[in-house]
N, C-alpha and C positions, 0 to 999 in steps of 0.2 A: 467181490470187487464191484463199486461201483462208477461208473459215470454217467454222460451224456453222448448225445449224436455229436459231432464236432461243430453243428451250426448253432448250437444251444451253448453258448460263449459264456452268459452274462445271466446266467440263473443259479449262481450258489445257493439261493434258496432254499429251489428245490432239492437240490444233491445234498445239502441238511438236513433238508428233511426227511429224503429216504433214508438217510443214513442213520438217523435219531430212531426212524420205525425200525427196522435191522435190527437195530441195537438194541430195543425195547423187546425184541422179539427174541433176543439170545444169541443173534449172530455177531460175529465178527467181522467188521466193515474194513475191505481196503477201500479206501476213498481217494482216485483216483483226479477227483474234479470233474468240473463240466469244459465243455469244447474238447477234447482229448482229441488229437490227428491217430490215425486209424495207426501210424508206424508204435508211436507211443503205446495204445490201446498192446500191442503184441508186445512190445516191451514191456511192460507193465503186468503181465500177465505170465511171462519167462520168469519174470523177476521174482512174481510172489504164488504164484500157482494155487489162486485161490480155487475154493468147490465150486463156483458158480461165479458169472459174469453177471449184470443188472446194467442194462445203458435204458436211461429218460429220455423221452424228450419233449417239451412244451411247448413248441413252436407250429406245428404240423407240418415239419422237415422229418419226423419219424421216419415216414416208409421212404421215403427219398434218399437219407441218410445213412439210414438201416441198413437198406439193401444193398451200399457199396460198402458200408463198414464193416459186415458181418464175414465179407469175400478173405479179410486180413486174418484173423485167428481162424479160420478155416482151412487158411495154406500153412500156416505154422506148427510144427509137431506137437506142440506141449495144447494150442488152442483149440486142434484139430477135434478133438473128441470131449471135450469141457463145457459146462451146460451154460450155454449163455442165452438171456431174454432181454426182449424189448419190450417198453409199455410208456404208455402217458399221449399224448398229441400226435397220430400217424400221418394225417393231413387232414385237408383245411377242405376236404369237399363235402364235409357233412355227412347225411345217410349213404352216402357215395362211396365213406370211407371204408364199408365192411368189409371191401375186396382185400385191406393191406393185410389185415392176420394171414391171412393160411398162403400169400404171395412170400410174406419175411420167411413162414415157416417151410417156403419151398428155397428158400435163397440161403433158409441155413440156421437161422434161430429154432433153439427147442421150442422156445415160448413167448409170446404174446399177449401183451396184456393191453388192450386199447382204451384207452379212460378208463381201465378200472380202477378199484379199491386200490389201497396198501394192503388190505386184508388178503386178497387174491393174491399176489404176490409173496405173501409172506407163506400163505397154506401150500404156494407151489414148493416154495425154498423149503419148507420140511418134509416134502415126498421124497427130495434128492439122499441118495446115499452119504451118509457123512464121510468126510474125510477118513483116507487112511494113508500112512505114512509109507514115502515113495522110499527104492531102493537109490534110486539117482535119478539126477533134473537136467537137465538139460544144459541149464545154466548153472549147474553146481551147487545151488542150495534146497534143501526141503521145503515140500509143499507148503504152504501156510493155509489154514482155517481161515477164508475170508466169508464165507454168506454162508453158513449149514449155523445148523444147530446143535 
Protein backbone atom coordinates (compact mmCIF):
# COMPACT_ATOMS: atom_id res chain seq x y z
CA UNK A 1 0.00 0.00 0.00
CA UNK A 2 1.08 3.11 -0.93
CA UNK A 3 0.61 6.95 0.03
CA UNK A 4 1.76 10.09 1.27
CA UNK A 5 2.29 12.30 4.73
CA UNK A 6 -1.13 14.14 4.59
CA UNK A 7 0.59 17.58 4.00
CA UNK A 8 1.93 16.16 0.57
CA UNK A 9 -1.83 16.93 -0.96
CA UNK A 10 -0.91 17.89 -4.55
CA UNK A 11 1.91 15.29 -5.72
CA UNK A 12 0.22 12.53 -7.81
CA UNK A 13 3.19 12.44 -9.43
CA UNK A 14 5.05 11.14 -7.34
CA UNK A 15 2.65 8.42 -5.93
CA UNK A 16 2.78 7.33 -9.87
CA UNK A 17 5.61 7.04 -9.79
CA UNK A 18 6.34 4.92 -6.85
CA UNK A 19 3.76 2.98 -7.82
CA UNK A 20 4.89 2.27 -11.53
CA UNK A 21 8.63 1.24 -9.65
CA UNK A 22 6.50 -1.38 -7.21
CA UNK A 23 5.06 -2.46 -10.22
CA UNK A 24 8.04 -2.85 -12.30
CA UNK A 25 9.58 -4.62 -9.49
CA UNK A 26 6.66 -7.32 -9.12
CA UNK A 27 4.68 -5.97 -6.41
CA UNK A 28 1.20 -5.33 -6.11
CA UNK A 29 0.39 -1.68 -5.37
CA UNK A 30 -2.66 -0.61 -3.29
CA UNK A 31 -2.58 3.01 -4.13
CA UNK A 32 -4.09 4.79 -1.62
CA UNK A 33 -3.28 8.53 -3.04
CA UNK A 34 -1.24 11.31 -1.62
CA UNK A 35 -2.55 13.58 1.33
CA UNK A 36 -4.36 10.57 3.04
CA UNK A 37 -5.71 11.85 6.87
CA UNK A 38 -4.01 9.37 9.26
CA UNK A 39 -8.06 7.91 10.19
CA UNK A 40 -8.29 6.89 6.38
CA UNK A 41 -4.40 5.63 6.33
CA UNK A 42 -6.14 2.71 9.22
CA UNK A 43 -9.10 2.34 7.15
CA UNK A 44 -7.33 1.65 4.34
CA UNK A 45 -5.24 -0.78 5.74
CA UNK A 46 -8.32 -2.78 7.72
CA UNK A 47 -9.72 -2.86 4.51
CA UNK A 48 -6.89 -4.41 2.41
CA UNK A 49 -4.31 -5.75 4.75
CA UNK A 50 -1.66 -5.23 2.55
CA UNK A 51 2.36 -6.95 3.53
CA UNK A 52 3.72 -3.59 3.76
CA UNK A 53 2.75 0.06 4.14
CA UNK A 54 5.24 2.92 1.88
CA UNK A 55 4.15 6.64 2.87
CA UNK A 56 6.43 9.59 0.59
CA UNK A 57 6.93 12.59 1.25
CA UNK A 58 8.28 15.72 -0.92
CA UNK A 59 7.82 18.57 0.91
CA UNK A 60 10.21 18.09 4.09
CA UNK A 61 6.88 17.63 6.29
CA UNK A 62 8.48 13.93 6.44
CA UNK A 63 9.55 13.78 9.86
CA UNK A 64 6.94 16.15 11.07
CA UNK A 65 4.16 14.33 9.50
CA UNK A 66 5.63 10.87 10.16
CA UNK A 67 5.95 11.03 13.50
CA UNK A 68 2.18 11.84 14.23
CA UNK A 69 0.94 9.62 11.36
CA UNK A 70 2.73 6.55 12.24
CA UNK A 71 1.13 6.86 16.15
CA UNK A 72 -2.54 5.73 14.04
CA UNK A 73 -1.64 2.02 12.61
CA UNK A 74 0.35 1.57 15.61
CA UNK A 75 -2.82 1.64 17.94
CA UNK A 76 -4.86 -0.35 15.49
CA UNK A 77 -4.88 -4.23 15.73
CA UNK A 78 -4.43 -5.25 12.17
CA UNK A 79 -1.62 -2.11 11.83
CA UNK A 80 -0.01 -2.77 14.90
CA UNK A 81 2.53 -5.30 13.82
CA UNK A 82 2.66 -4.51 9.68
CA UNK A 83 5.92 -3.23 8.21
CA UNK A 84 5.31 0.12 7.42
CA UNK A 85 8.31 2.74 5.92
CA UNK A 86 8.86 6.24 5.42
CA UNK A 87 11.14 7.93 2.73
CA UNK A 88 11.62 10.81 0.31
CA UNK A 89 11.99 14.81 1.94
CA UNK A 90 12.10 14.30 6.00
CA UNK A 91 12.82 18.18 6.39
CA UNK A 92 14.11 21.11 4.99
CA UNK A 93 17.27 21.52 7.46
CA UNK A 94 19.72 20.14 5.17
CA UNK A 95 22.87 18.21 6.83
CA UNK A 96 20.71 18.82 10.02
CA UNK A 97 18.35 16.50 8.73
CA UNK A 98 20.20 13.02 9.72
CA UNK A 99 18.68 13.15 13.15
CA UNK A 100 14.96 12.29 11.44
CA UNK A 101 15.81 8.39 10.54
CA UNK A 102 16.50 6.58 13.69
CA UNK A 103 13.80 9.42 15.63
CA UNK A 104 10.81 7.84 12.89
CA UNK A 105 12.30 4.54 13.67
CA UNK A 106 12.00 5.25 17.53
CA UNK A 107 8.30 6.59 17.00
CA UNK A 108 7.48 3.45 15.18
CA UNK A 109 8.47 3.02 11.49
CA UNK A 110 10.40 -0.20 10.52
CA UNK A 111 12.20 1.78 7.95
CA UNK A 112 13.54 4.81 6.61
CA UNK A 113 14.47 5.78 3.66
CA UNK A 114 15.81 9.62 3.38
CA UNK A 115 16.33 10.77 -0.19
CA UNK A 116 17.20 7.55 -1.14
CA UNK A 117 16.85 5.41 -4.38
CA UNK A 118 13.62 3.59 -5.58
CA UNK A 119 16.25 0.99 -5.55
CA UNK A 120 16.73 0.90 -1.74
CA UNK A 121 13.23 0.69 -1.14
CA UNK A 122 12.50 -1.91 -3.45
CA UNK A 123 15.65 -4.25 -2.06
CA UNK A 124 14.02 -3.48 1.51
CA UNK A 125 10.41 -4.67 0.21
CA UNK A 126 12.02 -8.06 -0.86
CA UNK A 127 13.72 -8.85 2.65
CA UNK A 128 9.87 -8.83 4.00
CA UNK A 129 8.29 -12.19 4.44
CA UNK A 130 5.68 -12.77 1.65
CA UNK A 131 2.38 -12.80 2.39
CA UNK A 132 0.39 -15.75 3.87
CA UNK A 133 -3.18 -16.28 3.92
CA UNK A 134 -4.90 -15.09 7.30
CA UNK A 135 -7.55 -17.45 9.08
CA UNK A 136 -9.73 -14.15 9.83
CA UNK A 137 -9.41 -10.19 9.54
CA UNK A 138 -10.60 -8.20 11.38
CA UNK A 139 -12.83 -6.55 9.16
CA UNK A 140 -14.01 -9.86 7.59
CA UNK A 141 -12.17 -10.05 4.40
CA UNK A 142 -8.56 -11.80 3.45
CA UNK A 143 -5.39 -10.13 3.47
CA UNK A 144 -4.52 -8.80 -0.06
CA UNK A 145 -0.84 -8.89 -1.50
CA UNK A 146 -0.22 -5.11 -1.66
CA UNK A 147 3.98 -4.43 -1.79
CA UNK A 148 5.89 -8.09 -1.42
CA UNK A 149 6.97 -9.90 -4.27
Amino acid sequence: MISTVSSNSYIWNLVLFLHMVLEENEHEVVNIGPGVPDALLVDSIQECWPDAVVISSVNGHGFLDGRRMIRAPRRDEVGRDMPVMIGGKLGNLGAENECYPQELVGAGFDAVFADASPEALTSYLRTLPAATPHQSSPVGSSRKAAATR
